[in-house]
N, C-alpha and C positions, 0 to 999 in steps of 0.2 A: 402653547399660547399663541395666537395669533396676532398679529403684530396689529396697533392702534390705528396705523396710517392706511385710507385707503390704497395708495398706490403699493406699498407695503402687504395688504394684504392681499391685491390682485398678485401681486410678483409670487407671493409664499402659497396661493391657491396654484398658481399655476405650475410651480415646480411639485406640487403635491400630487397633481394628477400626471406631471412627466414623471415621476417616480412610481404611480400606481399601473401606467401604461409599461414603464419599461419592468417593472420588479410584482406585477400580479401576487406570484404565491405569497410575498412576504406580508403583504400589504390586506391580500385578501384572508389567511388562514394563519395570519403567524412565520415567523422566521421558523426557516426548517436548516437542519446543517445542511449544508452545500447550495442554499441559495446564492445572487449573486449580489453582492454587496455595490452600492450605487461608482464604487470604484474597481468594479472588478477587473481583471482583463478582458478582451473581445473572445479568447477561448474557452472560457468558463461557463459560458453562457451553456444550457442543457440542449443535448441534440435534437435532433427530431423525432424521435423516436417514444412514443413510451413504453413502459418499461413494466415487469412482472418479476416477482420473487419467491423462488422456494428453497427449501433447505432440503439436504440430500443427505445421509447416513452413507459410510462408505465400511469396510474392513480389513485394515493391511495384514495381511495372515502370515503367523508364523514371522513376527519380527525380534528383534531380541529385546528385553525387557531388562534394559542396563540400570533400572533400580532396584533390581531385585538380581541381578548377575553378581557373584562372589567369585573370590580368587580363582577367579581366571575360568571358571564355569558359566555358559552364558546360559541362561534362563531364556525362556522364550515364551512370550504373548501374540494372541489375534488383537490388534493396533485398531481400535475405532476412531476414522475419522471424520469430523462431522462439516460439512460445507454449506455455503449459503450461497444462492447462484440469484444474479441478475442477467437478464436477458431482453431483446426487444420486443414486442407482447400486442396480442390483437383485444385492444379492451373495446368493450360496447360503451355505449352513452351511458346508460346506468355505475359502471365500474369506477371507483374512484381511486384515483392517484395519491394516494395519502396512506402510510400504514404507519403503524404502532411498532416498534421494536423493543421488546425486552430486554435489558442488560442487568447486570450488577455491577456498583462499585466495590471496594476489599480485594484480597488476594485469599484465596482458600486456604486454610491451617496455617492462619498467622493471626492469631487470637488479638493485636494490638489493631487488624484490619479486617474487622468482621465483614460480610456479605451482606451490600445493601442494593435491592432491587433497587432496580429504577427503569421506565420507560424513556424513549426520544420517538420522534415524528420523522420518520423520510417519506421517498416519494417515490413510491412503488405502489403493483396492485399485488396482493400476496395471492399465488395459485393462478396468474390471470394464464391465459392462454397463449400460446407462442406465438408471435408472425412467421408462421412457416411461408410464406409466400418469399419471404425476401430473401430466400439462399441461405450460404454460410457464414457467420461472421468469425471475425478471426476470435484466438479464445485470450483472455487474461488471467491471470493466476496470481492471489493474493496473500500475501504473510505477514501477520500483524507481530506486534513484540511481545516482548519477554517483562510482566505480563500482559495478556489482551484479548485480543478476541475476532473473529470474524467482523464483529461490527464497528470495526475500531476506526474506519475509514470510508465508511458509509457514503461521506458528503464525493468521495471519491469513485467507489465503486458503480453507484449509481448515473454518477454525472457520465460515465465511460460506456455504462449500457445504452444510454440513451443516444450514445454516436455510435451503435452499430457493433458493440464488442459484445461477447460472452463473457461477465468477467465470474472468476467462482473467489471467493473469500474462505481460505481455510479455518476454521477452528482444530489450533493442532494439540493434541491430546499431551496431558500435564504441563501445558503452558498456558491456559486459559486462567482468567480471574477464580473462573470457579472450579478448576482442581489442579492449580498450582501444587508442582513436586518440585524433587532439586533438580539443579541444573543441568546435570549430565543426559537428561532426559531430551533439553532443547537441543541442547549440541550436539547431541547422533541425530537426531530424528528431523531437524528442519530439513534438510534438503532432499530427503528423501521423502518426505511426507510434500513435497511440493512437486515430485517425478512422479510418485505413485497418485497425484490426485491427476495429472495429468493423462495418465493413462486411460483412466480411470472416467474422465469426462470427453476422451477422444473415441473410446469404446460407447457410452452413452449417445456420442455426435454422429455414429455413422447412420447414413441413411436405411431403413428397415427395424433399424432398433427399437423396442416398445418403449422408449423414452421422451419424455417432452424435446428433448434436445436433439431426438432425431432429426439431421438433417441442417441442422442446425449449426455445429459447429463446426469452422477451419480451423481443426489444432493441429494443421502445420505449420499456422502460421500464430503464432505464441507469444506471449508479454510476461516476462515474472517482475511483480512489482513486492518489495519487500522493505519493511520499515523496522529499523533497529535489528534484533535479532531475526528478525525475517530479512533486511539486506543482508546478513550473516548467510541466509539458508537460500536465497534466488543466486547470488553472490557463488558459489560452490555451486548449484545447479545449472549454472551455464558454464562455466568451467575454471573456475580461480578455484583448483584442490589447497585444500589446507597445508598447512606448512609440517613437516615429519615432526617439529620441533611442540606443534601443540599439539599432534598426537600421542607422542610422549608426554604432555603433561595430561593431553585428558587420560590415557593408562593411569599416572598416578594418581588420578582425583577417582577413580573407580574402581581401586583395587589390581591395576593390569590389565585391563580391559585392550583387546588391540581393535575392539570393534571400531572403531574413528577412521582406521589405517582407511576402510576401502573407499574413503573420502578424499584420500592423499595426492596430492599432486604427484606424479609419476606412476601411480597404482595402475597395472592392466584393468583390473576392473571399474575403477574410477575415472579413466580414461572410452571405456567403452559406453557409462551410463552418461554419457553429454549427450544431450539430446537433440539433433540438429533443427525439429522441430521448436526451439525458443528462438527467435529472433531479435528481441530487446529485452533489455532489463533497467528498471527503475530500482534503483537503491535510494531508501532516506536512511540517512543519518546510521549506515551498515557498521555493526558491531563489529571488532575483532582486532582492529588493526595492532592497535598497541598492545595488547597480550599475544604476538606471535603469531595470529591465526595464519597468517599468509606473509611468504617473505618476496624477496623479488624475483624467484623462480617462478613459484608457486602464482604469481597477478597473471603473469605470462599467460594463463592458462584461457584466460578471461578472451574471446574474439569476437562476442556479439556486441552492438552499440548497447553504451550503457549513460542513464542519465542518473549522475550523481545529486543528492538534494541533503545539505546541511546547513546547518547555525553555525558561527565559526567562532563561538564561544561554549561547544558543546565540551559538557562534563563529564559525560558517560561514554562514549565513542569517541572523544576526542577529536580534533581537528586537524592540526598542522602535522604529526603523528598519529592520525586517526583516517579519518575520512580523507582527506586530502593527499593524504600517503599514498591511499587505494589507487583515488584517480590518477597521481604520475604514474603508479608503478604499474598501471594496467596498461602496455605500450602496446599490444595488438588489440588492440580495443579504439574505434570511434567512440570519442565518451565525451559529455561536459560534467561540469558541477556548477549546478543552482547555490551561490551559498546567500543565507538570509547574514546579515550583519547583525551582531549583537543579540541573535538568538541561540537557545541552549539546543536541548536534543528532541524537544515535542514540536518536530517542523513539520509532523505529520498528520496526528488525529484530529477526530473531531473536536470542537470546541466543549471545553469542560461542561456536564451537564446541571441543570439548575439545581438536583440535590446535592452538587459536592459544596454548592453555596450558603448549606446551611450551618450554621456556628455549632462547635463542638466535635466536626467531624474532623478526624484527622488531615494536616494541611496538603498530604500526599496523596488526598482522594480529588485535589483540585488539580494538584501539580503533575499530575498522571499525566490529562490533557494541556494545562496551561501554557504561555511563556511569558516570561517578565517583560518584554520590550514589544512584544507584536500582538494583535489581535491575531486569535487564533481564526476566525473568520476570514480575515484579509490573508492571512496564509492558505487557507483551503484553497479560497478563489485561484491563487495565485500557481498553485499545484494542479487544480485543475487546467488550466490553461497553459501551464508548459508540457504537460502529460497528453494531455490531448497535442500539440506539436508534436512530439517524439513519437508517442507509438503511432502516429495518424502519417507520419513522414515515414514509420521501417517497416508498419504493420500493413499499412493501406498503400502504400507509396502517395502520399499527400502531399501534394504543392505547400508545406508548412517552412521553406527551408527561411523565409522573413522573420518569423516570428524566433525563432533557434541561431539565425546570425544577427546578434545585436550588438553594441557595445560592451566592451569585456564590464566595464563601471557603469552601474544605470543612473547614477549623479550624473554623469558627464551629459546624457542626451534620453527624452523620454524614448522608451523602449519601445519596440513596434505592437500595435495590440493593447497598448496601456494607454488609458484616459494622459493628457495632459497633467504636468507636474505629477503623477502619481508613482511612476517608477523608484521610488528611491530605496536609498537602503542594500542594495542587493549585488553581485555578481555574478558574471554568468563565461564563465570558461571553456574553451572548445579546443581537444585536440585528434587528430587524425591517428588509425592505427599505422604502426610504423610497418608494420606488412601486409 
C-alpha cells in the first residue's frame, strides 16, 4: 500500500525505482534463488558473464559395489555418475537467461517421504553455447549432502559461473533424493566420485577435444566445494585421509569390508591420489568430526586453503567437537571458518521451495532447506560473497585479501562489503598453516 502523504509517497516511489534499478531480476520476473537481496554483500552481486548449462552422464568403471559386497568378497559395478555443468556462454539477443530446473522433494525407499516433483527457476541459458573466445577458466567441483542433489546450491553454482569459473555440480549415485541407499555407499564413494569427475572434466577441457568444454577449462587450477557429507568427501580429497579408527568401524558396518583403508591417512595409495591440481576447498558444515572420521594425525593431511562455513548450533555435524574441531586441528592448512550464530546445519542450500510450504506435507520436506533463526536468502547472499573472496583470492590470485581480513566479531564493526548495520550475527576466524 502506498503511504497517504504525498511526501511519503514521493520518498516510497523513489526507493522503488532504487530497488528496480539495483535488483532488475527480482523486480522484473520474480525472485529467483540466488538473487541479491536489497542487503546483500557487495560480492554477491552476479559477474559479468552469462552463463549456460548442460548435464553430462559420466561411467566409473569397475568400482566396487559395497552394497552388494559380502563377507569380505567385493562385488563390483560400472558407477554412473551424472553432473550438471555451468559455464560462461555466448548467448544471442533471442536467448534467455531464465531456466526451469526439475527436482523432487522425499528421499527414495522411505515410504513415510514419498517423491514429490517440483520445479524452481535459475538463471541460466540450457545448451547455450560456450564463450570460447575467453580462454580457460579455472574449474569448480561441487558435492551436495547426504541427501541432495546436483541442484542443491544452484543460487551458488551459478553466481560462480558467472565470474569466470567452470563449476560442474555432481549428482553422486545412491545419495541423491531419488535413489537414496544405505550409507556405506556415500562413505566409499564421495571422495572418489569428486577425483574421478575431475578427471573426467579435465580430459573433456583439453584443447581438440569434441567437447563443449574444449578449451575451456584450467583444471589445474581447481576449487572443491562440499556441503555436509560432501565437506566429508572434498575434505579427504584434498588430503585430510580418514582416521584407521573409522575405517575399522566402516569394516564393521559392512561385514569387513577394508575397502575404506585406501582412503586412509598414511595409505601409499591414498597418499598418491591427492591431487595437486585442487587448490581450495570450501567445506559447509563438513560431516565427520565427532564420529572419529579424522583424528589429529589424520587433519595434518589437509595443506590446501580451506574456508570453513558453519552454524555454531549445528545438530548434525556438530560444532565445538565438530566443525570447529576440523578447523584447529588442520594446522598445515591456511583456513578460516564463517560461523553464522545461532544457525543449525542447512548454512547451505537453496531456500526451501514453495511446495515444501504446503500443509500436510511432512515438516522434513521444509527443514531439508530451512533455518530457524536466519533467512535462508540472506544466507545464500552471504556465501556468495565470501566464496567469491576465497576462490577469486587462491584460484585467480584476486586483490580480495579486504573482504577475508575483517573483524574476528562482525557486532564489533560493519564488515567490509556489507551495507551499514548489516553485518551482524556472524564470525569470521583466520589462521595461517603452521608450515
Amino acid at each position: 500500500m502506498i503511504p497517504r502523504f504525498p511526501q511519503f509517497r514521493l520518498i516510497f516511489v523513489g526507493v522503488l525505482i532504487a530497488q528496480i534499478l539495483l535488483h532488475p531480476f527480482s523486480f522484473a520476473q520474480g525472485f529467483v534463488y540466488g538473487d541479491a537481496l536489497p542487503d546483500a554483500p557487495e560480492l554477491s552481486a552476479r559477474g559479468e558473464y552469462k552463463i549456460g548449462v548442460r548435464t553430462l552422464d559420466f561411467v566409473n568403471k569397475d568400482q566396487i559395489d559395497i552394497l552388494k559386497s559380502k563377507n569380505g568378497v567385493e562385488a563390483r559395478y560400472d558407477r554412473p555418475v551424472k553432473v550438471e555443468v555451468w559455464y560462461p556462454a555466448a548467448l544471442s539477443a533471442e536467448q534467455s537467461e531464465l531456466i526451469t530446473y526439475e527436482e523432487v522433494m522425499g528421499t527414495a525407499n522411505d515410504p513415510k517421504r514419498p517423491l514429490i516433483p517440483f520445479t524452481f527457476r535459475g538463471r541460466a541459458s540450457r545448451e547455450a553455447a560456450p564463450l570460447a573466445t575467453a580462454g580457460a577458466f579455472p574449474l569448480v567441483i561441487v558435492s551436495h549432502g547426504y541427501v541432495g542433489s546436483r541442484y542443491l546450491l544452484s543460487y551458488l553454482t551459478e553466481n560462480l559461473a558467472s565470474k569466470g569459473y567452470i563449476v560442474v555440480a555432481i549428482d553422486h549415485t545412491e545419495s541423491t533424493f531419488r535413489d537414496a541407499a544405505p550409507f556405506p555407499s556415500t562413505l566409499l564413494n564421495r571422495s572418489k566420485d569428486i577425483l574421478f569427475v575431475l578427471n573426467q572434466v579435465a580430459d573433456l577441457g583439453k584443447p581438440g577435444s569434441t567437447s563443449f568444454l574444449s578449451g575451456l577449462v584450467d583444471a589445474g587450477t581447481t576449487g572443491l566445494v562440499g556441503y555436509s557429507m560432501g565437506g566429508y568427501g572434498v575434505l579427504n580429497a584434498a588430503g585430510a585421509g580418514y582416521s584407521e579408527t573409522f575405517a575399522k568401524a566402516f569394516g564393521g558396518m559392512t561385514g569387513g569390508s577394508q575397502a575404506l583403508a585406501v582412503r586412509t591417512s598414511g595409505n601409499v595409495d591414498y597418499e598418491k591420489s591427492i591431487d595437486p591440481r585442487v587448490k581450495a576447498v570450501v567445506a559447509f558444515a563438513p560431516w565427520g568430526m565427532e564420529r572419529g572420521v579424522w583424528d589429529v594425525e589424520s587433519l595434518k593431511g589437509l595443506k590446501v586453503p580451506t574456508f570453513f562455513v558453519a552454524g555454531d548450533q549445528d545438530d548434525v555435524s556438530g560444532y565445538e567437537k565438530g566443525i570447529k574441531a576440523i578447523y584447529i586441528g588442520a594446522v598445515n592448512a591456511e583456513r578460516y571458518l564463517l560461523t553464522y550464530q545461532n544457525a543449525r546445519h542447512n548454512v547451505a542450500p537453496n531456500p526451501p521451495p514453495a511446495e515444501a510450504l504446503q500443509p500436510g506435507l511432512p515438516f522434513d520436506e521444509y527443514y531439508r532447506y530451512a533455518e530457524p533463526a536466519w533467512d535462508e536468502r540472506r544466507l545464500n547472499n552471504i556465501n556468495q560473497h565470501f566464496v567469491t573472496a576465497f576462490l577469486g583470492k587462491y584460484l585467480k590470485g584476486a586483490d580480495y585479501a579486504k573482504y577475508l581480513d575483517v573483524p574476528e566479531k562482525s557486532n564489533e564493526k560493519t564488515w567490509t562489503g556489507f551495507k551499514p548495520r548489516t553485518s551482524t550475527g556472524m564470525e569470521l576466524l583466520h589462521a595461517e598453516a603452521e608450515k
